[in-house]
C-alpha positions in Angstrom: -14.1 174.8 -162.7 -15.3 177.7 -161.2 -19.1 177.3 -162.3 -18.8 173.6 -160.8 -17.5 174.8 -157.2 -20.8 177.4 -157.4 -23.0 174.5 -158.1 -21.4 172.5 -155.3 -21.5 175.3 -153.0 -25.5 175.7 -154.0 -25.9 171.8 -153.1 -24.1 172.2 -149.6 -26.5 175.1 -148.9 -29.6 173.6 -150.3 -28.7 170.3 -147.8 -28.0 172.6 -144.6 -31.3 174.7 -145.2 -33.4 170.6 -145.1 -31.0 169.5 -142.4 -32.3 173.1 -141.0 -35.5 172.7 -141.7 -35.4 168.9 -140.9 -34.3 169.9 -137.2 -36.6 172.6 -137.0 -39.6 170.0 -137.6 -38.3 167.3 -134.9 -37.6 170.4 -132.7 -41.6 171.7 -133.0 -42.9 168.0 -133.1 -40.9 167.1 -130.0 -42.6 170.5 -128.7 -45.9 169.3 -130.1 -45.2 165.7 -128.4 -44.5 167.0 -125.6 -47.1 169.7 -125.2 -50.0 166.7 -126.8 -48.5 164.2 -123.4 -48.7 166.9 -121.0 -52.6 168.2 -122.2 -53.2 164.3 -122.6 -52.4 163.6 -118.9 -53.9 167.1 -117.4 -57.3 166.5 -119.3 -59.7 164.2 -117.5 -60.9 161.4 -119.5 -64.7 161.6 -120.4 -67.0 160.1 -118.0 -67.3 156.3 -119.3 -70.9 155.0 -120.3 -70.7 152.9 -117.5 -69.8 155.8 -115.2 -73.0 157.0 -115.9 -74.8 155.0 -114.5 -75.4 155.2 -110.8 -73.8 153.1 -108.2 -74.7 151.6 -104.5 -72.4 151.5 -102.0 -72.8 149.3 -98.6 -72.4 151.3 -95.1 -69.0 150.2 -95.5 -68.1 152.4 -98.8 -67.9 149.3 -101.2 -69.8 149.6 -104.3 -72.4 146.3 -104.3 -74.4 147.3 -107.5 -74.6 149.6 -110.3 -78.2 151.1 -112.0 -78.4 150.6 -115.6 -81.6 151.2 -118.2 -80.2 148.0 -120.0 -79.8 145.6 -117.3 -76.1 145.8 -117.1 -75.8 145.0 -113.4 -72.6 144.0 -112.6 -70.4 144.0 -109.5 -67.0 144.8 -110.5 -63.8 142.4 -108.6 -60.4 143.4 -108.3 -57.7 141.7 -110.1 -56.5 139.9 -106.8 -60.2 137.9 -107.1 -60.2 137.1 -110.8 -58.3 133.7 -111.4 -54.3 134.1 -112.5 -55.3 131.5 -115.3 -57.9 133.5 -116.4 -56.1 137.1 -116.6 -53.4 135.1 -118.2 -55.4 133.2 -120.9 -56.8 136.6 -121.7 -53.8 138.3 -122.3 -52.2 135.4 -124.1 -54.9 135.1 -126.8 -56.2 138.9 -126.3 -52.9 141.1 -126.3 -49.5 138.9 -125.6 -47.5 142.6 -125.0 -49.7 144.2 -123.3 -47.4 144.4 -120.0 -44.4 145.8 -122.3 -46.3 148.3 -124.7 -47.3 151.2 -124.0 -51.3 151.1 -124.8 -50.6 150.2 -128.6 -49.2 147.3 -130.8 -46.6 149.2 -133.2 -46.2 146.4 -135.5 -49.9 145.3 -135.5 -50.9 149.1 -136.3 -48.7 149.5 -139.4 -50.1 146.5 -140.5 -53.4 147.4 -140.4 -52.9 150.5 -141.6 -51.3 148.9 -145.2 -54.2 146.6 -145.1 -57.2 149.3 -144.8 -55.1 152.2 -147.3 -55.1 149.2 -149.9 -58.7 148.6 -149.0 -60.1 151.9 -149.2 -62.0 150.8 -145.7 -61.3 150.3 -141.6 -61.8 146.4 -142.4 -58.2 146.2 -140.3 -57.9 146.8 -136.4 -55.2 145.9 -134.2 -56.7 146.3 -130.8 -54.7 146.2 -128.0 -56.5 145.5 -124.8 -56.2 149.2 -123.6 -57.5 150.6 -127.3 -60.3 147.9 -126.6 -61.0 149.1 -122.9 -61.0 152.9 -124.2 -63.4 151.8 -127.0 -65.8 150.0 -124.9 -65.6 152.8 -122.0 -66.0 155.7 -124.2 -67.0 155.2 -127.8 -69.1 153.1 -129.8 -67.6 150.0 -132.4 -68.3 152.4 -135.5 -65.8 151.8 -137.7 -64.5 155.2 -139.0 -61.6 157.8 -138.9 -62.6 159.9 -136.4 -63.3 157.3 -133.9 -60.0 155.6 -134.5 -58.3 158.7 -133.7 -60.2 159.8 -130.5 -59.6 156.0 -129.8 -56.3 157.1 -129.7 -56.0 159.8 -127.6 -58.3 157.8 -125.0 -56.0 154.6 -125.1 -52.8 157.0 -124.2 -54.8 158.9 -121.8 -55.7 155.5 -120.0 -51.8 154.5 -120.1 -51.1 157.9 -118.4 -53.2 157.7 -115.8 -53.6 153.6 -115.0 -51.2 151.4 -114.2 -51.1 148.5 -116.5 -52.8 145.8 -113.7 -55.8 148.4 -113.2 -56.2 149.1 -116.6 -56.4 145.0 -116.9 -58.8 144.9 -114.3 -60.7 147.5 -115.7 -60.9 145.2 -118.8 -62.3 142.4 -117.3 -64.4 144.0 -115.4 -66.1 145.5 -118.6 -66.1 143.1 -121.5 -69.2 141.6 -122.5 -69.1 138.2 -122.2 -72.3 137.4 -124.4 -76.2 136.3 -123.0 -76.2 139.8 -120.6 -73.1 138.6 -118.9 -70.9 142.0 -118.6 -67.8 141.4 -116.6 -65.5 138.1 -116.2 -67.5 137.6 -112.6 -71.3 137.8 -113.7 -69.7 135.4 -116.6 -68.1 133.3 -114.0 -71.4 132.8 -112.0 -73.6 132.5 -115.0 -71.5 129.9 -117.2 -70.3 127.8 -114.1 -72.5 129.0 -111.0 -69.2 130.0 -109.3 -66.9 133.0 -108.7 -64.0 134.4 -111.0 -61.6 133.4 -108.3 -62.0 129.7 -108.6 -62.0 129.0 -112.4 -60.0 126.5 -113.6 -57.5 126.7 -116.4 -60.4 124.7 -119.0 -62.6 127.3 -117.4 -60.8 130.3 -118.2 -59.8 129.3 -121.4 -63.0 128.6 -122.6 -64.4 132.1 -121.4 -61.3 134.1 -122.0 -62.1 132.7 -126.2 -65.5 134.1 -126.2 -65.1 138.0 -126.2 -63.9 137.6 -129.7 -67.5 136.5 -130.6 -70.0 136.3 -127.9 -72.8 134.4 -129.7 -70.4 132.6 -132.3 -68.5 131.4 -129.9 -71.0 130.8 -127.0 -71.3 127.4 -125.5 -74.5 127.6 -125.2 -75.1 128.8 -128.8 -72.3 126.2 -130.3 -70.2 123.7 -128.4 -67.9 122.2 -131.1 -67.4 126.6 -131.8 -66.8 127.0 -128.2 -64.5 124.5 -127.6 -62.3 125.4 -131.0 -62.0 128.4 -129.5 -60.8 127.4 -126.6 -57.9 125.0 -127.8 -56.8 128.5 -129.6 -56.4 129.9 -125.9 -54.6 127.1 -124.7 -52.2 127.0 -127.9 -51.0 130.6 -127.0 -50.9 130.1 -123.3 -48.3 127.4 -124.2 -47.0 129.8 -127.0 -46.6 132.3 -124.1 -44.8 129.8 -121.6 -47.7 130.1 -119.4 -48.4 126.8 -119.4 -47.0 123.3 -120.9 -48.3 121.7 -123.3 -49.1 118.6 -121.2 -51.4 121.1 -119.3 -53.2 122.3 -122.0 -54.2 119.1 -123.6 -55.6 117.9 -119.8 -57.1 121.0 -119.9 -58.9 120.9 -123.4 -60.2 117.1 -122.9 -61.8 118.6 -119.1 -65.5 117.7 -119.4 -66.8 121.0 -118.4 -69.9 121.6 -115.7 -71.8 124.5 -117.6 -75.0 125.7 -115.9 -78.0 125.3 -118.0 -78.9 128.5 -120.0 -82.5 128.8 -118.5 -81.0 129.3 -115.4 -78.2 131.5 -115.5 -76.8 132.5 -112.0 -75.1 136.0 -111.6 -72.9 137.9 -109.2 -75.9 140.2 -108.0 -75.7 140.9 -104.6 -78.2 142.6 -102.4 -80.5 142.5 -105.5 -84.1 142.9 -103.5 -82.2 145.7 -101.6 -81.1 147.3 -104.8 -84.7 147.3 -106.0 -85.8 149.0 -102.6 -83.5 151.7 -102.9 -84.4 152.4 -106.6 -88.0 153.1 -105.2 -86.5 154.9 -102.0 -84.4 157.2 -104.2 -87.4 158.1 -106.9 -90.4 157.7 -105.4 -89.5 158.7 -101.4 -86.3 161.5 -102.2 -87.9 163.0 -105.8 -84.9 161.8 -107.7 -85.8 161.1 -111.4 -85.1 157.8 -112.5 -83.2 159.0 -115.6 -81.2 160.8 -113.4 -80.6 157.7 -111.4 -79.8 155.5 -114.4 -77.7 158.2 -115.9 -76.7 160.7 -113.9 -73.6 159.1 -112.4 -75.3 159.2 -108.6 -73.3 157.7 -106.0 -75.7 156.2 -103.2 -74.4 155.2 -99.7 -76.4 152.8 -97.8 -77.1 151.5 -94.5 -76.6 147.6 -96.0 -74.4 145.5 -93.8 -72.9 142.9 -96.6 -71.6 140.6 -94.0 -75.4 140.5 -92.5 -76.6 140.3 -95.8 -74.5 137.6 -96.9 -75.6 135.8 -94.0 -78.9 136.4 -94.6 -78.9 135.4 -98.7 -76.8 132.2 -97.4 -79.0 130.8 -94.7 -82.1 131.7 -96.9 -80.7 129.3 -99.7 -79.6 126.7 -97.2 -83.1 126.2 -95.7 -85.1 127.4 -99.2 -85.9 124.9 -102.1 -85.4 126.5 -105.5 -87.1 123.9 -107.2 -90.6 125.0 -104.9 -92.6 128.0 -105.3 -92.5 128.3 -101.5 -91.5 132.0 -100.4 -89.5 134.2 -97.7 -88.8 137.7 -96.6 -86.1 138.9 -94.6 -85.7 142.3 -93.4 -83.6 143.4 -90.8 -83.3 146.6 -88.7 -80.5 148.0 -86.6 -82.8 149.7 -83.8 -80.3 151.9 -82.3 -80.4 153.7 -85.2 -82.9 152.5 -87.6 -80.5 151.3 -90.3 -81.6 148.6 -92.7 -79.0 146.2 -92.4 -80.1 143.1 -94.3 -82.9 142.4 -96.7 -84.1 139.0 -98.6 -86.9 139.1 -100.8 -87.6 135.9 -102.2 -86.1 132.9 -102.6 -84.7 133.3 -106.3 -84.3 136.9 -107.5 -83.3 135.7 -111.0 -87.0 133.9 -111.0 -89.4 136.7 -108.7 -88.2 140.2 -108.4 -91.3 140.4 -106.6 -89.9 141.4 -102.6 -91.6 139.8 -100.4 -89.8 141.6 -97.6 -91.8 144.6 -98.6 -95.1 142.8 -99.8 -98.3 144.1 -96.9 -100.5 141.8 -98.0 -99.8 138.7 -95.5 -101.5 138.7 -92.4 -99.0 138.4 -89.4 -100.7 136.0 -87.4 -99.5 135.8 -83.4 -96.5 138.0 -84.5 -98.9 140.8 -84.2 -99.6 140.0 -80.6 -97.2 141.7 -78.6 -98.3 144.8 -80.4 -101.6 144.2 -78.5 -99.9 143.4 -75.1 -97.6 146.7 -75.3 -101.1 148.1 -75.5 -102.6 146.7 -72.3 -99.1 146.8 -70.4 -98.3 150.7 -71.2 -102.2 151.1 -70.2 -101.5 149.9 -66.7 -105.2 147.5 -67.5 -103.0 144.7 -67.4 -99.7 142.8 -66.2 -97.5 140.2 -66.8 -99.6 138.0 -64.1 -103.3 139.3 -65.5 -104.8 136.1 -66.2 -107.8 134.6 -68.2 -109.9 131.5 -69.0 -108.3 129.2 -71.7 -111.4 127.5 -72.4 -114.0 127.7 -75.9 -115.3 130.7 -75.9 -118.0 132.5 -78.0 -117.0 137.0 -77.6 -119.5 139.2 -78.5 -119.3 142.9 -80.4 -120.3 145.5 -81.9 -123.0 145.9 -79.2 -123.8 142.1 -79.0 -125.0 142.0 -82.9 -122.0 140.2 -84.1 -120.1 137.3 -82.4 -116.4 135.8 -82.9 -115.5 132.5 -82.0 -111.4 131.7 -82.4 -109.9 128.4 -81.8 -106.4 127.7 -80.4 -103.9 125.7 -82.3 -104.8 122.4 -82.5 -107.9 123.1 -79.9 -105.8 123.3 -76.9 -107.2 124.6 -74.5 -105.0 125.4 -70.7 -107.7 127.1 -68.1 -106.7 130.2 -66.4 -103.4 131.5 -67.8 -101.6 134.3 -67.5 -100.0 136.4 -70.0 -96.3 135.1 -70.3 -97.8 131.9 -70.4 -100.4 133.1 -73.2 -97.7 134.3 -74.9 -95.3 131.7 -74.4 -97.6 128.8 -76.0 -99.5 131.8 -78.4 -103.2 131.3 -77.0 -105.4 132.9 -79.1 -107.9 133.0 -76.1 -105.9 135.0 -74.3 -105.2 137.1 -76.4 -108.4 138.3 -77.7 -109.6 138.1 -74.3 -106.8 140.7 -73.6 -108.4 143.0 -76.5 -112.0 143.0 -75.1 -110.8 144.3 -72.5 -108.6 147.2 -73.9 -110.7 147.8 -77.0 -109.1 147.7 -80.6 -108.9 151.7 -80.1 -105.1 151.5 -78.2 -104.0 148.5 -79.8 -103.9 150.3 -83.2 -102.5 153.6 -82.2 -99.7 151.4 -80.5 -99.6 150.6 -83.3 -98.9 153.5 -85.6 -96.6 154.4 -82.7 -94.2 152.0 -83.5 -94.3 153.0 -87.5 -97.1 149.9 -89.1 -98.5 151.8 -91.7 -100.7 149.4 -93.3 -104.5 149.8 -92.6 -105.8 147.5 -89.3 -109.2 146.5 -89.1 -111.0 147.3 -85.6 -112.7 143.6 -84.9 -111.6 141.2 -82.3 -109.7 139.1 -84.7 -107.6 142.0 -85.0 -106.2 140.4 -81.8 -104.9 137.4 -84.0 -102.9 139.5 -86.4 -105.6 139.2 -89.6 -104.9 142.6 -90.8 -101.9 142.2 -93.3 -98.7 144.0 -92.5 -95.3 144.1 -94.5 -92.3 142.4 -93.3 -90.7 145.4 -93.3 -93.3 147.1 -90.7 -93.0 144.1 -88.3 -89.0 144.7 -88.2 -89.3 148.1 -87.8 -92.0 147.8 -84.8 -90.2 145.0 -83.0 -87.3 147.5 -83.3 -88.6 150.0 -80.6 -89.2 147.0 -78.2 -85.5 146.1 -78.6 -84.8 150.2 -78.1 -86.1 150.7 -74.9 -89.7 152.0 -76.5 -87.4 154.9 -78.3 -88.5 154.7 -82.4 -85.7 155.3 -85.4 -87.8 155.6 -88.5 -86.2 153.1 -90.8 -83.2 154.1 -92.6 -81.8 152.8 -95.9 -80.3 155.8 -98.1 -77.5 157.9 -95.7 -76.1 160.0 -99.0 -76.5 160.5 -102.6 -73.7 162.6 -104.5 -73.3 163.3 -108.1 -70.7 162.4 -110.5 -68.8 165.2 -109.3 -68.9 164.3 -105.5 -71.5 166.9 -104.9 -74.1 166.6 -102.3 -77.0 165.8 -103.7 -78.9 164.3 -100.7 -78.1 163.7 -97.3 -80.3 162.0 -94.7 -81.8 164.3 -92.1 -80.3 164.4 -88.3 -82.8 161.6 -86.6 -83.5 162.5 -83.1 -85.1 158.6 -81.5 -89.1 159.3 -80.5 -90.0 158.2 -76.8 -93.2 156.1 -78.6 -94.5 153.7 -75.4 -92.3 154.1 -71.6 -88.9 152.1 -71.1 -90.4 150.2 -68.5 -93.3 149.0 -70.2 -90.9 148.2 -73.5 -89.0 145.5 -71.3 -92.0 143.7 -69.6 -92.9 143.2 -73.5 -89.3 142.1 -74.1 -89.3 140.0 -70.9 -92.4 138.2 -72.2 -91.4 137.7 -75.3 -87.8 136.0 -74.2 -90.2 132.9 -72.8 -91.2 132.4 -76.4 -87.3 130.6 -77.3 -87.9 128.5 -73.0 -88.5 125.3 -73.0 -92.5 125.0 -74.3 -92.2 128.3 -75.6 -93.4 128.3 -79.4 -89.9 128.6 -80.9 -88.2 126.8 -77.9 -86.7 124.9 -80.7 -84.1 126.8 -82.2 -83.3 128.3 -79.2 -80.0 126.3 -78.8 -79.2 128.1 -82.1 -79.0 131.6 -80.4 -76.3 131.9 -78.1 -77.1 135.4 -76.6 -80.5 137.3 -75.2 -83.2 137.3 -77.8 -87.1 137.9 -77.7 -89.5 137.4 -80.4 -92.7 136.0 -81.3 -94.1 133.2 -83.8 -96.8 133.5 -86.1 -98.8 131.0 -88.4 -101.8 130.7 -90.3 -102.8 128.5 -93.2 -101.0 129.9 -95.2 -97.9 131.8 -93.4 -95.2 131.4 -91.1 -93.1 134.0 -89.1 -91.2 134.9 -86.5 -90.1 138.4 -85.5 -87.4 139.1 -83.3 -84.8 140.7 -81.6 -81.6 141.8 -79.7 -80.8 144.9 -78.0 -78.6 145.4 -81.7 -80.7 144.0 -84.5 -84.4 143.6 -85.4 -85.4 141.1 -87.7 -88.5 139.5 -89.2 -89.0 136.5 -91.5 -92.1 135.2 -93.2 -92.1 132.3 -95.4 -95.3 131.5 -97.7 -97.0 130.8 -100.9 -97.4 133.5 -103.5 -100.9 132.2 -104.3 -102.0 131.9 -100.3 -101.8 128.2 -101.1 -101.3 126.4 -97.7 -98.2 125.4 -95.9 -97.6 122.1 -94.4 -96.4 121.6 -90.7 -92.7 121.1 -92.2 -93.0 124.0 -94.1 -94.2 126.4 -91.4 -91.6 125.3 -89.6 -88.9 126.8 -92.2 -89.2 130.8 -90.9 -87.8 130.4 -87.2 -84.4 128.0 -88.1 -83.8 131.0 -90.6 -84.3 133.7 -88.0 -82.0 131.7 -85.2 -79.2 130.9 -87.8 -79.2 134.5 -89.4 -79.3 136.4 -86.0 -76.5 134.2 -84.4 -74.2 134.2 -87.9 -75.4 138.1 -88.3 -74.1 139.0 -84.8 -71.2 136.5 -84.6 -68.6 139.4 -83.8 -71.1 141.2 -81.7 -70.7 140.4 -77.6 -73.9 139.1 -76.4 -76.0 142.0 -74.2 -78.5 141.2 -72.0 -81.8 143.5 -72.0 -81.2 146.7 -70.1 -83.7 146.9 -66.8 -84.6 150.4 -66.4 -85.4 151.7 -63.4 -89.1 151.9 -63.7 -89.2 148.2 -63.5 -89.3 145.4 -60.8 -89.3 142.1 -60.0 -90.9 140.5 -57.6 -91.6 136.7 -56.6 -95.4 135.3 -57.6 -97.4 132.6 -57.0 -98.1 131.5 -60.5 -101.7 130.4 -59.8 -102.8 133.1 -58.1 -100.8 136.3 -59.2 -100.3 137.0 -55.9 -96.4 137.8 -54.6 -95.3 134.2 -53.1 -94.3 133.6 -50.0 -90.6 132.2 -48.5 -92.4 128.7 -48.7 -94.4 128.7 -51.8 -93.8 125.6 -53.8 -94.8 127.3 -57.0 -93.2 130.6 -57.0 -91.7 132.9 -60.1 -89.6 135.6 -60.8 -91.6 138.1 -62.6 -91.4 141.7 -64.4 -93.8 144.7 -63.7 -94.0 148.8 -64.1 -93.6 150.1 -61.0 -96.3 150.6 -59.0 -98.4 147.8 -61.2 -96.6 145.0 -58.9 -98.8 143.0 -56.8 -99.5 143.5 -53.2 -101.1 140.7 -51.5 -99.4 137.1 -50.4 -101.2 134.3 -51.7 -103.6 132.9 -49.3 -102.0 129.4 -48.4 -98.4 130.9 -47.6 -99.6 134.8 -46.5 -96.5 136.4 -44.7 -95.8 140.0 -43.8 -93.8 141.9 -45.9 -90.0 143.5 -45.0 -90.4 146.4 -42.9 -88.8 148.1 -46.3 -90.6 147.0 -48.9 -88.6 149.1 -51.4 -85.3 147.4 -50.7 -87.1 143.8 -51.4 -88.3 144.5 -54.6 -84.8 146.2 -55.6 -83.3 143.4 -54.6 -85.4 141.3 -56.5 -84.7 143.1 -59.5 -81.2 142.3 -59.1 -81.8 138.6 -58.7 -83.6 138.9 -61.7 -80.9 141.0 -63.8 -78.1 138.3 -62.3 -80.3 135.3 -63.4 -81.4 136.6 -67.1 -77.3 136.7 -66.9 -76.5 133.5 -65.4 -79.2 132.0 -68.3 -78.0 133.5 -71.2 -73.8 133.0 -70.4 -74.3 128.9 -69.6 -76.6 128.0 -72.8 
């Protein structure tokens, strides 16, 4: 009896020491567990591959592209612009728990596990959409320990610090949707040319089916695959409640529009501009391009996306895809010399080739009012200088060379003066105008106003024959629209590392007083009788509902028209790679694009009329003569001059003495002339 109550008593204490030590090991595991959460949600996750690369961000602080060695430019959406039958499709057939688990599938784990311990191998996985998000972010698809377990530690880390609809978005915003299409809105636009809000339920079931296996299950690759796939969506969307059965069947037998796979459309936006800035960031701020593509670099831009949209819209509203005709769009914000807007072809997915950039095409009459800045700010010539429209044979280089232009379509006016000339774009005029300057002015003008391209010193110079860049004609019209003051051009405003570090940040730009205020609006004055009535874009003037000033330009082969307000400069050209020539209908293509950008551009931008400064006056003239007109001059206009540049003398038929304070008449007149550029531009 005795040796079985010491037996019983060894028992009890042998149990109490487990029970002990049993409580001891939850105790330090609860320690552990807790100690493993709290280092889990205090240590930052690694920076994801995709973090590396460098992203571009619009003046407004939204990211509108990403740099990638492999091509893997995406813009990500939020969940909000993703359509609800697409997130739900994809959690249906993807991870049916994933808004009650916490980042793993407890059931679906133990299974696998069973499966590979009996296996000797990792031929199991039971990926939630979190473990898959983690695994795509941070590791590669090895299929090992090791990487299971850091897998782990990731996937909790992201359920710490996410909520579940970000981590979702996340997702979706990642997973590779096969043929370079990373991201459910570059698969969107590519599979169905549209955006990931407006799928349809067939729509997002059949791309919600092909993560699973991007080229086995690729419509392009295999239809009948494809579309098995897709009834397996729609079975657990129905399994899930998320739709009825009668919907899924409808949806299933929906003869899908897929765009061809030669012609794939994606979400890139602002892809000419992202292109710029690459070259901007290495080749202009000494950033290498490894850096760029993997350093994590966060650029900040000057790109307005609601000009640019604008601008990428009206472009493929007037542009044929299916011709190899070309544009470039570039626009300039010359208050501060921002880039705002550029265009560089008609299809980047077809030409990455930016024609916005491309100095090679010669600007034609767009180049003029370079010239007549020139002889304006000289104080040679005026507004009322005139000269003999008429066939004419000019001499140079000391008489041993000649040059012989034509006008458009050999018209031919007589004496003209020079808002007239450039009104209808005489070409007489106009190298009339640089004989008498010399080619000397005209091409420090313009340097002055930032044309870097080389500019040959022969009267055809005149006629814009020495190729320019888009790019250089927005940027000179820009000072005209700024009162004469230059902003270099501006496209890069900050670059910061991964870790929000200053890495660049664009200089202090104090505005250069180039060419005198007063002489900057005689140019601009001129240049707003290009859009009157006979004026060479008169036109699409109805289209522009505020003050605006440009010129036209055409030769065989281009077309162009530069412009601008007092808030944005902008040039277009439309051409042929090849030089081949443009018909009349097709020269006709670059001013509707300029009129219909500008006015949807600045659409929440009060019109402003041209500031007068004070250096300028108007004064009545007797069109014929140049001479001021008198109170009963038939023919008699309002015209713009530098002070002290004004004429003096009556005409001859209606000669009249002037005010006893001539000052006060000409101020007056300047009024008149403020009040009816007014008047003009608030009736049209």
């Amino acid at each position: 009896m005795p040796e079985s109550t010491d037996q019983s008593k060894m028992q009890s204490s042998r149990t109490k020491k487990i029970l002990k030590w049993l409580a001891g090991i939850t105790v330090l595991g609860l320690i552990f567990a807790v100690v493993l959460l709290v280092y889990l949600y205090a240590t930052s996750l690694p920076l994801a591959d995709n973090d590396h690369n460098s992203r571009l961000f619009d003046i407004d602080g939204e990211v509108i592209a990403t740099f990638s060695p492999e091509g893997k430019d995406s813009i990500p959406v939020k969940l909000d612009q993703i359509s609800p039958d697409l997130t739900q499709a994809t959690i249906s057939v993807e991870d049916r728990k994933f808004y009650s688990h916490f980042g793993f599938d407890l059931k679906g784990v133990a299974r696998a596990i069973l499966v590979n311990i009996k296996e000797m191998n990792m031929s199991q996985g039971a990926s939630t959409i979190t473990q898959q998000l983690a695994r795509n972010l941070y590791l590669s698809h090895e299929k090992t320990w090791s990487r299971k377990i850091k897998e782990a530690i990731y996937t909790a880390q992201l359920e710490m610090k996410y909520t579940k609809d970000e981590i979702l978005q996340m997702y979706l915003n990642e997973i590779y949707y096969g043929h370079g299409a990373y991201g459910i809105e570059s698969a969107a636009q590519m599979y169905f040319g549209k955006s990931a809000a407006d799928l349809n339920l067939a729509e997002s079931a059949m791309l919600a089916g092909i993560p699973k296996g991007p080229t086995y299950y690729s419509p392009y690759n295999n239809m009948k695959k494809a579309k098995d796939r897709q009834k397996v969506v729609l079975s657990s969307m129905v399994t899930t409640g998320s739709i009825t059965q009668e919907q899924a069947d409808e949806a299933y037998n929906e003869m899908l529009d897929i765009k061809p796979k030669s012609q794939p459309k994606t979400n890139e936006k602002a892809s000419y501009f992202r292109d710029y800035i690459r070259n901007v960031v290495v080749n202009d701020l000494g950033i290498d391009s490894a850096k760029l593509e993997h350093g994590g670099l966060n650029i900040y831009t000057t790109l307005d996306m609601q000009m640019q949209e604008a601008a990428e819209e009206i472009v493929a509203s007037r542009m044929d895809k299916e011709s190899d005709l070309e544009v470039g769009l570039v626009s300039i914000d010359p208050r501060n010399g921002y880039v705002k807007a550029m265009v560089g072809g008609t299809d980047y997915n077809s030409s990455q080739y930016n024609h916005a950039l491309a100095d090679n095409r010669q600007p034609a009459s767009s180049f003029k009012p370079i010239m007549y800045l020139a002889a304006i700010s000289s104080k040679q010539m005026t507004a009322i200088s005139q000269f003999d429209s008429k066939p004419t044979v000019f001499k140079y280089d000391n008489d041993r060379k000649t040059y012989e232009p034509k006008n458009f379509g050999d018209k031919y006016l007589g004496p003209i003066d020079m808002r007239k000339a450039i009104a209808v774009s005489d070409n007489i005029y106009a190298v009339s105008t640089l004989m008498q300057i010399g080619t000397d002015p005209i091409i420090e003008m313009a340097k002055k106003l930032g044309i870097t391209s080389s500019l040959d010193p022969v009267p055809s110079l005149a006629l814009g024959t020495s190729p320019v860049s888009p790019f250089e004609m927005a940027s000179a019209y820009s000072v005209l629209a700024n009162e004469g003051l230059r902003n270099a051009p501006i496209a890069v405003l900050k670059i910061t590392d991964a870790a929000d570090r200053i890495v660049y940040k664009v200089p202090e730009q104090t505005p250069e007083q180039v060419v005198d205020t007063a002489s900057a609006y005689v140019v601009t004055s001129l240049l707003e009788s290009v859009f009157d009535t006979g004026g060479t874009a008169h036109r699409v003037a109805d289209k522009i509902k505020r003050p605006v000033a440009g010129k036209t330009g055409t030769t065989s082969s281009d077309a162009w028209l530069v412009g601008y307000t007092p808030e944005l400069s902008t040039a277009v050209w439309v051409g042929y790679d090849n030089n081949q020539e443009i018909t009349t209908a097709e020269s006709r293509r670059a001013a509707p694009i300029f009129a219909e950008y500008m006015e949807k551009a600045l659409e929440n931008v009060p019109p402003k009329i041209f500031p007068v400064p004070e250096e300028v006056v108007s004064v009545y003239i007797d069109p014929s003569t140049g001479k001021l007109a008198g109170e009963n001059c038939e023919s008699r206009r309002l015209e713009v001059f530098v002070r002290g540049t004004e004429p003096t003398e009556y005409c001859d038929e209606h000669e009249a003495e002037p005010s006893s304070d001539g000052e006060e008449e000409i101020q007056n007149d300047r009024d008149d002339s403020w009040w009816n550029h007014f008047k003009r531009w608030w009736t049209n």
